[in-house]
C-alpha positions in Angstrom: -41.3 -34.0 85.8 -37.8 -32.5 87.3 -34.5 -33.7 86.6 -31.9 -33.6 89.2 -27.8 -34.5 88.0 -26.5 -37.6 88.8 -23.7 -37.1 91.1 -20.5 -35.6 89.4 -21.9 -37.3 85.9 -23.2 -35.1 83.3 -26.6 -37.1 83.3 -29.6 -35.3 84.3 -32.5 -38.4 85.3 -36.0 -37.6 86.4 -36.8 -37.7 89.8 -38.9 -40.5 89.5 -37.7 -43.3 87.7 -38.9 -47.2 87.0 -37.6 -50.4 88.0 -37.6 -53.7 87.0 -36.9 -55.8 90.2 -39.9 -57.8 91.0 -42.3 -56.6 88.1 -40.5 -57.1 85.3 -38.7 -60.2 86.0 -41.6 -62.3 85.5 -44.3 -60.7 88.3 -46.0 -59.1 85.2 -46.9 -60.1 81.6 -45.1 -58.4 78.6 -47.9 -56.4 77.3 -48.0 -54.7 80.7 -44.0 -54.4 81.1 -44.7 -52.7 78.2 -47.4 -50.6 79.0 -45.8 -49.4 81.7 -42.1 -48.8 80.0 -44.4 -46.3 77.5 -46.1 -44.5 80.3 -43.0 -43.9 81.6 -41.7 -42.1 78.7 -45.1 -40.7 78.4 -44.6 -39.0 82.2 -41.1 -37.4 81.2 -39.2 -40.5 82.9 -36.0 -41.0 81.4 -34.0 -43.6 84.0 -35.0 -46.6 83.8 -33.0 -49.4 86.3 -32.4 -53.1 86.0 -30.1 -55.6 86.6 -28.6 -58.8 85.4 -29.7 -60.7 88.3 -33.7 -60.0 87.9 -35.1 -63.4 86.5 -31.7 -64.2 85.5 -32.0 -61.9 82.5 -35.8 -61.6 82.1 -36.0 -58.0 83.3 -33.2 -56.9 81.0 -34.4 -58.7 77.7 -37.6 -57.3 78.3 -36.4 -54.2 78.4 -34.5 -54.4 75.0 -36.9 -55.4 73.4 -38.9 -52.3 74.3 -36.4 -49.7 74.8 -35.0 -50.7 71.4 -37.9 -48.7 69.8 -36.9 -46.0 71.4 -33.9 -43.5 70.5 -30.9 -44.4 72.5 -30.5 -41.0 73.6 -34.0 -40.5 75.3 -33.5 -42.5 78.1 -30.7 -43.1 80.2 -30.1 -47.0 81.3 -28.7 -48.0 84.3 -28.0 -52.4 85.2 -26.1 -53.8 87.8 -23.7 -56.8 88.7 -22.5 -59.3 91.2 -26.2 -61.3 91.8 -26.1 -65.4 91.1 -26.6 -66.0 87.5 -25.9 -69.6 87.7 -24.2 -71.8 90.1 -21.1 -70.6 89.5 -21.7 -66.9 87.5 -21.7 -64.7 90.0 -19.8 -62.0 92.6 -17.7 -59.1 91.2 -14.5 -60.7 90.1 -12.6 -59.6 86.9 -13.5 -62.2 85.1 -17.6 -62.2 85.8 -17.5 -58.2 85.4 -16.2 -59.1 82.3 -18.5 -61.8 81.4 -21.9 -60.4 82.9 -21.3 -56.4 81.2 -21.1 -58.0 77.5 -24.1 -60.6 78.7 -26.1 -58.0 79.5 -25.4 -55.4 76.7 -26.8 -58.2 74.5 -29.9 -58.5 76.6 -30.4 -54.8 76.6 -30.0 -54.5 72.6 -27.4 -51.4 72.9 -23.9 -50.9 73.5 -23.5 -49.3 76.4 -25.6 -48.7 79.7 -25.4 -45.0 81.1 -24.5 -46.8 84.6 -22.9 -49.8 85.5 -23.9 -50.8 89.4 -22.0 -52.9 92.2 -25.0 -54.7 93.1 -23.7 -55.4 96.6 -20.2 -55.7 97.8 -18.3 -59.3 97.1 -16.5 -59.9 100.1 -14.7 -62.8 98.2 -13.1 -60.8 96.1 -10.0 -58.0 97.0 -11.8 -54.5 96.4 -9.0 -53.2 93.8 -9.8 -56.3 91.5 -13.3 -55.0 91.7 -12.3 -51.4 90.9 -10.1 -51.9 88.0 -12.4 -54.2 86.3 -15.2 -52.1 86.8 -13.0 -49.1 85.3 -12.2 -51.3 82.5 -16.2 -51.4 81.8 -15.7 -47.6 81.4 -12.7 -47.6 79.4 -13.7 -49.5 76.6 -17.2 -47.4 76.3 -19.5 -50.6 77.3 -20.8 -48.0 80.3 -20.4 -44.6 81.1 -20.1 -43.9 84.6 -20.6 -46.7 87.6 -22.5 -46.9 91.1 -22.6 -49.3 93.9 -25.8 -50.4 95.7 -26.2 -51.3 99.7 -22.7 -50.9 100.3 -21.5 -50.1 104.0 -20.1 -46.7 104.6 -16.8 -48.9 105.6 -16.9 -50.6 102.2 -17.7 -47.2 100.5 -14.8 -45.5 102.2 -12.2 -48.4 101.0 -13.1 -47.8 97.8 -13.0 -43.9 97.3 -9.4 -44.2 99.1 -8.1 -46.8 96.5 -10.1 -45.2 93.3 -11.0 -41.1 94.4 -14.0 -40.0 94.7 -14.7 -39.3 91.1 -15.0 -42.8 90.0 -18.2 -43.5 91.6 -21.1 -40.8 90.9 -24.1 -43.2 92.6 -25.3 -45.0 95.2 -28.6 -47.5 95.6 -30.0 -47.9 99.4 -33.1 -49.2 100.1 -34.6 -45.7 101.1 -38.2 -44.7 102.7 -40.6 -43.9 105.6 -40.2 -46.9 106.8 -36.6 -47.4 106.0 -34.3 -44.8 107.0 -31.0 -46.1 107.6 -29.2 -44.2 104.7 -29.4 -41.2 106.2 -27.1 -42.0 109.8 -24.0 -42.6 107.2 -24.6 -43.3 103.8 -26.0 -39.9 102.7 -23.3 -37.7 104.1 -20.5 -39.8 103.3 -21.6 -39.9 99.4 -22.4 -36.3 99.4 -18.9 -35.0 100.8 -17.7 -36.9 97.6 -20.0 -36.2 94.9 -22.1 -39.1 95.0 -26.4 -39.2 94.5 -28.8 -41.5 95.7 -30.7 -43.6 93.5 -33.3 -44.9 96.2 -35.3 -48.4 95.7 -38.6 -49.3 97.7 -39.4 -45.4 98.0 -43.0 -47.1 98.9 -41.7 -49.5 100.5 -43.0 -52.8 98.2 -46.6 -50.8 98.1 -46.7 -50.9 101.7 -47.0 -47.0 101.9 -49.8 -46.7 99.6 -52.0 -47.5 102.4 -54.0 -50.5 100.3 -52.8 -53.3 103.2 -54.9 -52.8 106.1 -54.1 -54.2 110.0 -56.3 -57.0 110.5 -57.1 -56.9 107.1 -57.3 -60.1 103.9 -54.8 -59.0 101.3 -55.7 -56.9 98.2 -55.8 -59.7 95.5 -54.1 -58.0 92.6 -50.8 -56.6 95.0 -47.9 -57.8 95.1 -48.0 -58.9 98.2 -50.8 -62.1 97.0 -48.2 -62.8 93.9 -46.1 -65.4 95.1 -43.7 -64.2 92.5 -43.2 -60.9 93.9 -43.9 -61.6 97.7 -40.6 -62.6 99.2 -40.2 -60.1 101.9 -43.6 -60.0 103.1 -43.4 -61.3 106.7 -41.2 -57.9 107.3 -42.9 -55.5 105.4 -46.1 -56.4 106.3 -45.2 -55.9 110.0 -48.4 -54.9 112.5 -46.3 -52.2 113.8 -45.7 -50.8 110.4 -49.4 -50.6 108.6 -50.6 -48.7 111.7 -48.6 -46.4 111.2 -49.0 -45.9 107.6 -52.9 -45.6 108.7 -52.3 -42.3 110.7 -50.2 -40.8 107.6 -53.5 -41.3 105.5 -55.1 -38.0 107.1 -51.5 -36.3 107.0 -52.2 -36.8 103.4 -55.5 -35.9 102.8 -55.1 -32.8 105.1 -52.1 -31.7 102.8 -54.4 -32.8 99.6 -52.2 -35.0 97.9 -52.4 -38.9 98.4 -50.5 -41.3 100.6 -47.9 -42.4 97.8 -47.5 -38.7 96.7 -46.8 -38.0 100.4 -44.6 -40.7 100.6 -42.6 -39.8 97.3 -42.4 -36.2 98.1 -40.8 -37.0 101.7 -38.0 -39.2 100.1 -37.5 -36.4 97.7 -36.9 -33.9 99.6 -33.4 -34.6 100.3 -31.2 -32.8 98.2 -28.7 -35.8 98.3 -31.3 -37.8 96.1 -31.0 -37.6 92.2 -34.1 -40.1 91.6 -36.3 -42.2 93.3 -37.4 -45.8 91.6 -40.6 -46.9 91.3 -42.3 -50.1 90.4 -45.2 -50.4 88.3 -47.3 -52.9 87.1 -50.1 -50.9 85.7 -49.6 -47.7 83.7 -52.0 -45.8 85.7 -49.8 -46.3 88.8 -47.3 -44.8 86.9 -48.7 -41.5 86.0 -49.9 -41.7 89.7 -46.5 -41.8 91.2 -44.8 -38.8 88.9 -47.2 -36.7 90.5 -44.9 -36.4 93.5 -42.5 -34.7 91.4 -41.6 -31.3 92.3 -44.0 -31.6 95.7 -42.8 -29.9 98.8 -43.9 -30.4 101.9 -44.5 -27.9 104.8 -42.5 -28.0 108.0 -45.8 -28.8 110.1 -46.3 -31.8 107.7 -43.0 -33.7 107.8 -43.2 -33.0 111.6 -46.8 -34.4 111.5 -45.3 -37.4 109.9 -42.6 -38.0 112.2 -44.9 -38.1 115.3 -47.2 -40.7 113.2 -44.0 -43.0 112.5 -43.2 -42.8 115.7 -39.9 -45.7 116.6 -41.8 -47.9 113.4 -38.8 -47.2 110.7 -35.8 -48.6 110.5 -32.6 -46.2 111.2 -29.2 -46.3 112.3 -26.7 -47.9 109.8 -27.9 -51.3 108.6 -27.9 -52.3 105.1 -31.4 -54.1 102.8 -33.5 -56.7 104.1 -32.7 -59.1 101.7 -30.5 -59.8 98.7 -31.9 -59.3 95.3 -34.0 -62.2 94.1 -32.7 -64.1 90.8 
C-alpha cells in the first residue's frame, strides 16, 4: 500500500481507502462489516470514511464498535454532515454542526474524527455560518482538519475567499471512468489551494468490475439485486455504459491486471488524488482492490481506454447523481 498526504494536513491515508455508504449502513451483516473493517487493516488501509447520514447512524456505530479495538492512532477517521437525520436534523447550520459532531463522536466511540466533511453545500444557510461553525468543530479538538464533498467550483470559491485556503485540506466528488466531471473544474481549483481528492464510486457502484453484462440477468449477490443498496441503478446500469466497460476487459487482460485494478489505477493516477474509496462487502474484494495501489499505466493503455469509453462518461462540470441515501 502507498500513502499519499492529505492536502495541506499532516495526515498521510492509503491510496485505497473503505467506505461505509451503502454497505455498511445496513446492505451487509455485522460479521461481514467486520470482516471487511479487519482486512482493511490487514491490507495497510488506514482511512476509513463514513458519515452521519448512512442509515441514520448505522454506518457510524458500526464502526465504533469495531474501530474501538483498534488503537486510535492506526487509522485515521473521516464522517461527514448536512444529510437528513430526522425531519427536522439536518443541513449545515450552527446549531446542527453542533448537534450532529457530538452525535456522531458518540457513535464512533472516540473523541475526535481526523476529518470533518461538508457533505453537500446547504443553500439554506449563509456560507460564513457554515464556516465558523465548522471552525469551531476544530477549535475545541472534536476534529482535526475539515473537507467538503460535491461542492460546485462556485460554492468552493465563496468559501476559500471568506475562510483562505488553508481551512479546507479535502474535497469528495463522485470520481471514475465513467464519471469524469471533477476534472473540467474541481481538480484544478482545489489543487491551486492545497486541497486533495478523496474520490467515491472509483468503480463506479461495481459497475467497472465488468460482473453486469448488456443483455444480461443480474449477478444475484451484487449490489445491484439488493434492494438496499440499488438506488441508482437505472443510471448506472445504462446500455451505453456496460458496453463500454466490455471493450476495457481486454485493455485489462492485455496489460495483465484485472478490470477493477485497471479501473483503480486510472483514477489514481492523478496526482491531485490523496485516496480513493472503496466499498466492500466481502473481505476478499478487499485485498482485491489494494492491488491497484502503486499501479501505473502506460501511455498506449490510458489512450486504449479512452478510445473504448468513447462519449459514455460523464464530463464537464456537473455535480453526483444523487444525494446520499439516509
Amino acid at each position: 500500500m502507498r500513502y499519499r498526504t492529505l492536502g495541506s494536513s499532516d495526515l498521510r491515508v492509503s491510496e485505497i481507502s473503505l467506505g461505509s455508504w451503502l454497505t455498511y449502513s445496513g446492505g451487509v451483516e455485522a460479521d461481514q462489516t467486520r470482516a471487511c473493517t479487519e482486512a482493511a487493516f490487514d491490507a495497510g488501509i488506514n482511512f476509513f470514511d463514513t458519515a452521519n447520514v448512512y442509515g441514520r447512524g448505522v454506518a457510524e456505530s458500526a464502526w465504533g464498535q469495531i474501530l474501538s479495538g483498534h488503537p486510535r492512532d492506526s487509522y485515521i477517521l473521516a464522517t461527514k454532515v448536512w444529510g437528513p437525520m430526522s425531519e427536522t436534523d439536518k443541513g449545515l447550520s450552527a446549531t446542527q454542526i453542533a448537534k450532529q459532531i457530538d452525535a456522531s463522536l458518540t457513535r464512533l466511540r472516540t473523541d475526535h474524527v481526523d476529518l470533518y466533511q461538508a457533505h453537500r453545500f446547504d443553500v439554506a444557510v449563509p456560507i460564513e455560518e457554515t464556516i465558523e461553525a465548522l471552525r469551531a468543530v476544530v477549535e475545541q479538538g472534536k476534529a482535526r482538519y475539515l473537507g467538503f464533498s460535491e461542492w460546485t467550483p462556485e460554492q468552493i470559491r465563496a468559501a476559500i475567499d471568506i475562510a483562505g485556503p488553508e481551512l479546507f485540506v479535502s474535497s469528495q466528488p463522485q470520481y471514475s471512468m465513467l464519471w469524469q466531471a471533477p476534472e473540467a473544474e474541481v481538480f484544478p481549483l482545489c489543487a491551486a489551494n492545497g486541497i486533495s481528492q478523496i474520490v467515491w464510486s472509483p468503480l463506479a457502484q461495481g459497475v467497472l468490475t465488468g460482473k453486469y453484462r448488456p443483455g444480461q440477468p443480474l449477478p444475484e449477490d451484487s449490489r445491484f439485486a439488493n434492494d438496499a443498496m440499488n438506488g441508482s441503478k437505472d443510471f448506472m446500469l445504462r446500455e451505453a455504459a456496460l458496453e463500454a466497460v466490455q471493450r476495457l476487459v481486454p485493455i485489462a487482460e492485455g496489460a495483465g491486471m484485472s478490470l477493477p485494478t485497471l479501473a483503480l489505477a486510472w483514477v489514481l493516477r492523478r496526482d491531485e488524488l490523496a485516496s480513493a474509496i472503496i466499498g466492500a462487502s466481502r473481505p476478499e474484494q478487499v485485498h482485491a482492490n489494494v492491488i491497484a495501489s502503486g499501479v501505473e499505466l502506460d501511455e498506449d493503455v490510458l489512450t486504449a481506454i479512452d478510445t473504448a469509453l468513447g462519449e459514455v462518461p460523464v464530463t464537464g462540470q456537473t455535480l453526483a447523481v444523487r444525494p446520499p441515501k439516509a
